[in-house]
C-alpha angles and dihedrals in degrees: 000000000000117000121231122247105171140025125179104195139182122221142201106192138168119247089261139079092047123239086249091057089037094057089036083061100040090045103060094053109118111262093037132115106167146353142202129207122183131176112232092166153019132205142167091273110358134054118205113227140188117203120191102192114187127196158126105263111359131188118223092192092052096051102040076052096051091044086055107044071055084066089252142125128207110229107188136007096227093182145355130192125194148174139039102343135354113281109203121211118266120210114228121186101265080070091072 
């Protein structure tokens, strides 16, 4: 099976924990070599987050568990990249 280099998630969360305890936890799950937590919105209760977490094996179940013992939900997978090395997006001209 082909490893996973690369997820783009967003995330409902509660206030706390914050986003920097949030990517400290998601970042020291095996597989992992950086994450990237941003904050896209704010609400009364919840903050909407998109994590870009990039690596060399990592495990989707670990860290939708890790994002809900956090209190939070993904709702959406926005990428994923697998497979022997990262692959970036190339614009064509149907992106303009």
């Amino acid at each position: 099976m082909s490893e996973i280099k690369r997820l783009v998630l967003d995330v409902l969360k509660p206030h706390h924990p914050t986003i920097i305890e949030m990517s400290r936890r998601i970042g020291i799950l095996n597989g992992v070599s950086g994450v990237n937590c941003t904050l896209e919105e704010v609400d009364r209760e919840t903050e909407s987050v998109k994590i870009t977490i990039e690596g060399t094996s990592i495990d989707f179940e670990s860290v939708e568990e890790t994002i809900s013992d956090c209190g939070g939900v993904i709702h959406s997978v926005d990428s994923v990249s697998a497979g022997k090395k990262l692959v970036e997006e190339v614009e064509t001209p149907q992106d303009r």
